[in-house]
C-alpha positions as a Python dict, from the first residue, in 0.01 Angstrom:
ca = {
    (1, 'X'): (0, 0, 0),
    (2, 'X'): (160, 367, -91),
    (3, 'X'): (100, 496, 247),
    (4, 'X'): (-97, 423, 585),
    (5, 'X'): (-255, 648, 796),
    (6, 'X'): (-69, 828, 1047),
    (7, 'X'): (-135, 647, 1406),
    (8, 'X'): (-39, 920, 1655),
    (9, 'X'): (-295, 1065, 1908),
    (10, 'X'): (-386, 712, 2024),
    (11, 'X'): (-468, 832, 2383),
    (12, 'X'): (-781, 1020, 2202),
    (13, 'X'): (-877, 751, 2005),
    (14, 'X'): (-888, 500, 2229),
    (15, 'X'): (-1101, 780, 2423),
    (16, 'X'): (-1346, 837, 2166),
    (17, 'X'): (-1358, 437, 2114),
    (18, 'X'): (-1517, 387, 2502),
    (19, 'X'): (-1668, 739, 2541),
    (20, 'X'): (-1909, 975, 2315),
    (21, 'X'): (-1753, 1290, 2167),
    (22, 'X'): (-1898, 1629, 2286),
    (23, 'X'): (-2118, 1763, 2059),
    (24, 'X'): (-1885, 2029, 1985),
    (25, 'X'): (-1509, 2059, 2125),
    (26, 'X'): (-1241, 2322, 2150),
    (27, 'X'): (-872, 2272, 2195),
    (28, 'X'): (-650, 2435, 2388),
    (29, 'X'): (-330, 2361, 2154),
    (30, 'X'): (-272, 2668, 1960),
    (31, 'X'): (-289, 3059, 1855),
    (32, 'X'): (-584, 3275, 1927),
    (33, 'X'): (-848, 3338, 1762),
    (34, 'X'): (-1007, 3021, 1634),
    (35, 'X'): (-870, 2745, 1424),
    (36, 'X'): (-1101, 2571, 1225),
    (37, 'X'): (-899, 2356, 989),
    (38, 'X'): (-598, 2179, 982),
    (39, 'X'): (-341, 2075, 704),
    (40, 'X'): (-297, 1730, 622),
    (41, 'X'): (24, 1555, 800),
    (42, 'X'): (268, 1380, 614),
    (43, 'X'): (569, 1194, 738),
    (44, 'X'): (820, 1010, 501),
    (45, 'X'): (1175, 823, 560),
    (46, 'X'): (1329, 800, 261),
    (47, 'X'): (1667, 592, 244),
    (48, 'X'): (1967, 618, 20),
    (49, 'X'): (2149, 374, -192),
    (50, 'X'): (2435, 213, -68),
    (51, 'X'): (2738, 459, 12),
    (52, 'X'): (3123, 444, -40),
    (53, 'X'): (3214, 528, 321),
    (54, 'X'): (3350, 903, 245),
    (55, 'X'): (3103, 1037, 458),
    (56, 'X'): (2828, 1040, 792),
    (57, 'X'): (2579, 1253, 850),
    (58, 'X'): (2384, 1350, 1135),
    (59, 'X'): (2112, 1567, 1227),
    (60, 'X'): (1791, 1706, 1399),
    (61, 'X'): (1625, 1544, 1696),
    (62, 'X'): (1234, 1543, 1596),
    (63, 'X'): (1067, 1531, 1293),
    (64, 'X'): (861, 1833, 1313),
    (65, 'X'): (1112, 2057, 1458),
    (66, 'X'): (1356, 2198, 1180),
    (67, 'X'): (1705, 2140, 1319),
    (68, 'X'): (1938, 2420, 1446),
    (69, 'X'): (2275, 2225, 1450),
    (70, 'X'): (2378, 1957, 1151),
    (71, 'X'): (2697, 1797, 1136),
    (72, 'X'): (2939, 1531, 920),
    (73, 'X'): (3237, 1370, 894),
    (74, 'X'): (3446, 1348, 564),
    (75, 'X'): (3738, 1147, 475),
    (76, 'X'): (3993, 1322, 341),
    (77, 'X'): (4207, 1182, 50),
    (78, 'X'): (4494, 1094, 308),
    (79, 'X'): (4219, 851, 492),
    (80, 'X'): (4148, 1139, 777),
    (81, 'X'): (3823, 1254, 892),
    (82, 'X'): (3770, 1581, 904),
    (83, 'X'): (3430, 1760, 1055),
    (84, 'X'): (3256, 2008, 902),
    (85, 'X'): (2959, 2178, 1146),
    (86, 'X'): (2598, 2384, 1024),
    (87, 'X'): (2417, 2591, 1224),
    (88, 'X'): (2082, 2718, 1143),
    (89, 'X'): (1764, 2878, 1346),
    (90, 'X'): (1522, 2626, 1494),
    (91, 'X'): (1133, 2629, 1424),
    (92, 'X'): (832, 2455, 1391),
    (93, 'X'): (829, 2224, 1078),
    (94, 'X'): (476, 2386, 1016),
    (95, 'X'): (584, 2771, 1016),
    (96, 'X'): (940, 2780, 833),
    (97, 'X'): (965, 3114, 797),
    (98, 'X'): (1227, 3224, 1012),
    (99, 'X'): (1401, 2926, 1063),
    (100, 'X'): (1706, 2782, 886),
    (101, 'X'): (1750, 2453, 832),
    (102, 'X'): (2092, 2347, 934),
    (103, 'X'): (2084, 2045, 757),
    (104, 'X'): (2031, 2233, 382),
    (105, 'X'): (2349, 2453, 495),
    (106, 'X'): (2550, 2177, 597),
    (107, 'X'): (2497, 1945, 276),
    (108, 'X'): (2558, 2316, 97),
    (109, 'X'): (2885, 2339, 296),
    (110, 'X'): (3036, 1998, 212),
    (111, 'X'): (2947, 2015, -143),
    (112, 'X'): (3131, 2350, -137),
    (113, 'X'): (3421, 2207, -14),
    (114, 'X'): (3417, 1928, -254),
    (115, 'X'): (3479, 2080, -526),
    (116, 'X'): (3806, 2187, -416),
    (117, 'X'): (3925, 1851, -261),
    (118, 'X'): (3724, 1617, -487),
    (119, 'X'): (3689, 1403, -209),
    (120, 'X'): (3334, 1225, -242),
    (121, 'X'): (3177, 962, -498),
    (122, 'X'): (2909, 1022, -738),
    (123, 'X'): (2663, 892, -523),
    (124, 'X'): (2805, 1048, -190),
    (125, 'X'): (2728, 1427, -398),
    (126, 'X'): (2362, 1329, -511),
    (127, 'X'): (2282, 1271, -120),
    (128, 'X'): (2397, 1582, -55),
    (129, 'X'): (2211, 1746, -367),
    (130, 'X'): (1869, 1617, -234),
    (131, 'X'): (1974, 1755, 120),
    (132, 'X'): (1991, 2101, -16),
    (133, 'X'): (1677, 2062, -167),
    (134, 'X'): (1481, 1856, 89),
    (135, 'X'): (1608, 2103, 366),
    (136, 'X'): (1591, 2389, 194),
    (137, 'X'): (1357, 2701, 175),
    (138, 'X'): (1058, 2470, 367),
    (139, 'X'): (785, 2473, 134),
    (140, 'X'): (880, 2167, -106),
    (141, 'X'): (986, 2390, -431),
    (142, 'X'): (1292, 2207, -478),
    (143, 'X'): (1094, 1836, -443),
    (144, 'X'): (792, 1964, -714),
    (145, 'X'): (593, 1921, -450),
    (146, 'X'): (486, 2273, -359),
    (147, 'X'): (108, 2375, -399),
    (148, 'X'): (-156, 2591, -200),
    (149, 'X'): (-522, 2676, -180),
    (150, 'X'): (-762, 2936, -68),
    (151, 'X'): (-825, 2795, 242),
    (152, 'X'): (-544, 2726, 408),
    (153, 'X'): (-216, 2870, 210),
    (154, 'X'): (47, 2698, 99),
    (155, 'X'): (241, 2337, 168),
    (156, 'X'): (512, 2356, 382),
    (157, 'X'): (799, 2030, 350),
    (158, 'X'): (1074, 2016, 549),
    (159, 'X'): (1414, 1740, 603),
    (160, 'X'): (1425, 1763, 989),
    (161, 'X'): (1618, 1466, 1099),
    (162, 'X'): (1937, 1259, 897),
    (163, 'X'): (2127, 944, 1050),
    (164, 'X'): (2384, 657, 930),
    (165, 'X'): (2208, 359, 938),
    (166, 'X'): (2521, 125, 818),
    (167, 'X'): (2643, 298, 433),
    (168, 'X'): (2301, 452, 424),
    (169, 'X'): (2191, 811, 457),
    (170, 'X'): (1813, 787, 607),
    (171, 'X'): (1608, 1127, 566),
    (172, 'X'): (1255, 1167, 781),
    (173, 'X'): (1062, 1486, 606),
    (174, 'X'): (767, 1635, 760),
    (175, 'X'): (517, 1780, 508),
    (176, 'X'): (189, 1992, 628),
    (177, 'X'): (5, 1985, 280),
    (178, 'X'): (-328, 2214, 220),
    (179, 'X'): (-713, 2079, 292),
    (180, 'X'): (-803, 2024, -72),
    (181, 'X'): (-472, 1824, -160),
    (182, 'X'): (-455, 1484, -252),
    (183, 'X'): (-168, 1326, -2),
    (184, 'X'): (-119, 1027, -265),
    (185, 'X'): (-77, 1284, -547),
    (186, 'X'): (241, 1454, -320),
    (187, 'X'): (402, 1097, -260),
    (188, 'X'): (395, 1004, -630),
    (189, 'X'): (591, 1355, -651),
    (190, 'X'): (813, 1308, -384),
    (191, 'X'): (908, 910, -484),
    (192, 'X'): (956, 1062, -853),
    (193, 'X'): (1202, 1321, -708),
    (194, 'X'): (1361, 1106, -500),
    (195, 'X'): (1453, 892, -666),
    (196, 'X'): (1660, 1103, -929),
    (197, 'X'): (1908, 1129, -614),
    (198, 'X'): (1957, 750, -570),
    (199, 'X'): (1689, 763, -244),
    (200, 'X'): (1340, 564, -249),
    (201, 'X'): (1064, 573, 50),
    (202, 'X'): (1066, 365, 311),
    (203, 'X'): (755, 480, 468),
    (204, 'X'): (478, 729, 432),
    (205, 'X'): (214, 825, 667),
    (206, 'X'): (-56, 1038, 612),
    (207, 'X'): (-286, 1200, 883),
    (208, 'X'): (-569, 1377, 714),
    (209, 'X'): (-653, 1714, 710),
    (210, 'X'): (-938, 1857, 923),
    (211, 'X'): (-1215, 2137, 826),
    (212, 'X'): (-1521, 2335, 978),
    (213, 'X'): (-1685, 2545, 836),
    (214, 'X'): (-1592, 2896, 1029),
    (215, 'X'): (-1913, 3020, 955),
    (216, 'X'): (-2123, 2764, 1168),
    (217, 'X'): (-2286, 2908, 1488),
    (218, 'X'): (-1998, 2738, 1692),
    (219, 'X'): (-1751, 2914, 1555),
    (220, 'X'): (-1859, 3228, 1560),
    (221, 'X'): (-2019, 3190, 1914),
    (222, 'X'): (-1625, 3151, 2075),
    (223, 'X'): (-1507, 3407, 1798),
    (224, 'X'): (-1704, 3647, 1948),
    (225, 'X'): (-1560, 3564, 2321),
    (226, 'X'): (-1224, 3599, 2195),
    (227, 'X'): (-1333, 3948, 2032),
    (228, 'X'): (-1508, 4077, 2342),
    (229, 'X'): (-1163, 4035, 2578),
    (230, 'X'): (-932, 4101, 2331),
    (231, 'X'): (-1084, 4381, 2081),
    (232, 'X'): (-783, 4327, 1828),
    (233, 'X'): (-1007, 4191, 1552),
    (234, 'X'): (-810, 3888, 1465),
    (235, 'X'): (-1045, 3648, 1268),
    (236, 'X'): (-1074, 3218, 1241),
    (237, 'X'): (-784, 3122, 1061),
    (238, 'X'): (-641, 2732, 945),
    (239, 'X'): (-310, 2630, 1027),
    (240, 'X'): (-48, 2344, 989),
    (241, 'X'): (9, 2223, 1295),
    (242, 'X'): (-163, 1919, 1491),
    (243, 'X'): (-383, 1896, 1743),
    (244, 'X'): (-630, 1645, 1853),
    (245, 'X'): (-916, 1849, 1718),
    (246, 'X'): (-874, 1691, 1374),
    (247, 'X'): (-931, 1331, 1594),
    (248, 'X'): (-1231, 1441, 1757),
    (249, 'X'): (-1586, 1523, 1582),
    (250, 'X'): (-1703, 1897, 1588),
    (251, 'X'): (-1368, 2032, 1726),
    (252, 'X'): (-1138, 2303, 1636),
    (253, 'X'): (-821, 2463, 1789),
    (254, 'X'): (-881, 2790, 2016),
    (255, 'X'): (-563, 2929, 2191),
    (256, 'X'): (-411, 2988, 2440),
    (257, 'X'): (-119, 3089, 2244),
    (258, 'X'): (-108, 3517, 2243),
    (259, 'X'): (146, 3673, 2082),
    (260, 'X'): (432, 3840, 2313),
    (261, 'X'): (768, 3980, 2322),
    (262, 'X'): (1044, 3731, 2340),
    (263, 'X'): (1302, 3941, 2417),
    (264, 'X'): (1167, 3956, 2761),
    (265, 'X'): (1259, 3593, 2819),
    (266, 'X'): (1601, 3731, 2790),
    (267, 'X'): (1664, 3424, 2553),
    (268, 'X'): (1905, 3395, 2232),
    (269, 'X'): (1762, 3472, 1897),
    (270, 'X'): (1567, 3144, 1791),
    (271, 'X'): (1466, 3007, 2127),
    (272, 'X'): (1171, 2998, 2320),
    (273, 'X'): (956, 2986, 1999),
    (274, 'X'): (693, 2685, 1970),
    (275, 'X'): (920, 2328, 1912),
    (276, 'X'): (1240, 2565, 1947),
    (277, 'X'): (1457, 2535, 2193),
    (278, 'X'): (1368, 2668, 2563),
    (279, 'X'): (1029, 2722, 2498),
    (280, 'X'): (849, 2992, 2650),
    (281, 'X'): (482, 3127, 2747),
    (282, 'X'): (427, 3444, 2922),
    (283, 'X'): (184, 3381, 3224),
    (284, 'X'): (9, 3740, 3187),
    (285, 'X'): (-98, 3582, 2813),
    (286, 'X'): (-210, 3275, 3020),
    (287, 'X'): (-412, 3471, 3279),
    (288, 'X'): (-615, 3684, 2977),
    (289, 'X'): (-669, 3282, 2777),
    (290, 'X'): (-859, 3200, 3133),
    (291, 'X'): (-1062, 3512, 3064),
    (292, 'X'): (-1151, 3407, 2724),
    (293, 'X'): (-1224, 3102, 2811),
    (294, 'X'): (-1479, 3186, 3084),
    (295, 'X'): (-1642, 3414, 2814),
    (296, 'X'): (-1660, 3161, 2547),
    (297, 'X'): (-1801, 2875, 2794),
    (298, 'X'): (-2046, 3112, 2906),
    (299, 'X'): (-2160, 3214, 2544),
    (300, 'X'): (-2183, 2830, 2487),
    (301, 'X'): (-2354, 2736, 2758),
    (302, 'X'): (-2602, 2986, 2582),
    (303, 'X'): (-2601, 2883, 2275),
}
């Protein structure tokens, strides 16, 4: 089968498996205002041919976090190894923008390098080459895999995490793909593209988008609490992260995440964002989500 369905979230499964869903649901797993949709979730391995032993790679610690540090060890003609370091910004493999993926410099780097020292086979460069273009600008241009819609924006594709595993170079991509996409459509793409660099898929699992539509009385009922407390007039939005909201019936995302100033953490450029490193949340933007809340239960409760 091309892919299976992605089998995270089982705690809310099994939930929903014993126990009735609310009639509606809100979840308290992202930004402010309301989230009514989520992008489809794909994650892929993908696994190189067999290497020549010039070179190990390793990099990133989750899949949906872009990595900050990369690194690799080359032999040199003379039968040294020699390390060669990337540093990028860290983010959420959702929202790239921003972040730098320290894996795309790296494999940049060393193929930099290369051509001065002709040090690594044929097959050794055309890892690197779908590196660069796998961890690159985030939004699967360099894979053919880029699209977007009306509804929720564009695709976003990361490379997040690269490992040895014996003379093979093993990729995991996270790829947040818009509501009206077709997941098997994007790993047709992505095996096509692959496999021009000597890499085929080793797994692909897709966790399907979620949708509401933002004007149902719902909706608009906690829209309207958010309004009331916070007067900024932000409006519903779709995003692509994941939350259990696309597991549960009649649920969307609704805060408590408020936007604040991070350079009161006193934290280095890059941290304390979501899935960066030392993240942060400011407890004043807590105590105002607890007034929101009330409103929007109350409203409910109403409706």
């Amino acid at each position: 089968m091309w892919c299976r369905r992605g089998q995270d979230m089982e705690d809310v499964a099994s939930y929903l498996k014993e126990n009735p869903a609310p009639e509606v649901s809100f979840v308290t797993d992202c930004a402010f205002p309301v989230c009514y949709g989520e992008k489809g979730i794909c994650r892929a391995e993908i696994v190189s041919e067999k290497l020549d032993g010039n070179m190990v790679l390793w990099g990133g610690s989750a899949v949906n976090s872009i990595p900050a540090y990369a690194c690799a060890k080359i032999r040199s003609p003379e039968g040294k190894w020699k390390k060669v370091q990337a540093e990028g910004i860290s983010g959420h493999a959702a929202f790239p923008q921003g972040a730098k993926n320290a894996l795309g410099i790296l494999a940049e780097r060393i193929l930099c390098r290369n051509q001065e020292e002709n040090i690594l086979s044929d097959k050794e460069k055309r890892v690197l080459k779908f590196l660069k273009e796998a961890c690159g600008n985030g939004y699967g241009k360099g894979l053919n895999i880029d699209c977007e819609d009306e509804i929720s924006g564009v695709l976003t594709a990361s490379g997040t995490v690269v490992r040895m595993e014996g003379e093979k170079a093993v990729l995991e991509m996270d790829i947040r793909y818009p509501v009206t996409a077709k997941a098997e459509e994007i790993w047709r793409q992505l095996e096509n593209e692959a496999g021009k660099y000597g890499f085929s898929i080793r797994s692909f699992e897709d966790n399907a988008p979620s949708y509401m539509d933002k004007n149902t009385p719902f909706v608009t009922c906690i829209s309207r609490a958010y309004e009331e407390v916070m007067k900024d007039g932000k409006k519903p939005y779709v995003m692509g992260g994941g939350t259990y909201a696309r597991k549960i019936p009649n649920a969307v995302g609704f805060g408590p995440g408020l936007e604040f100033d991070r350079k009161e953490t006193g934290l280095p450029m890059g941290h304390g964002n979501c899935h960066s490193a030392d993240e942060a949340q400011s407890v004043s933007n807590l105590k105002t989500a607890v007034k929101i809340y009330v409103q929007a239960l109350q409203k409910l409760n109403a409706l």
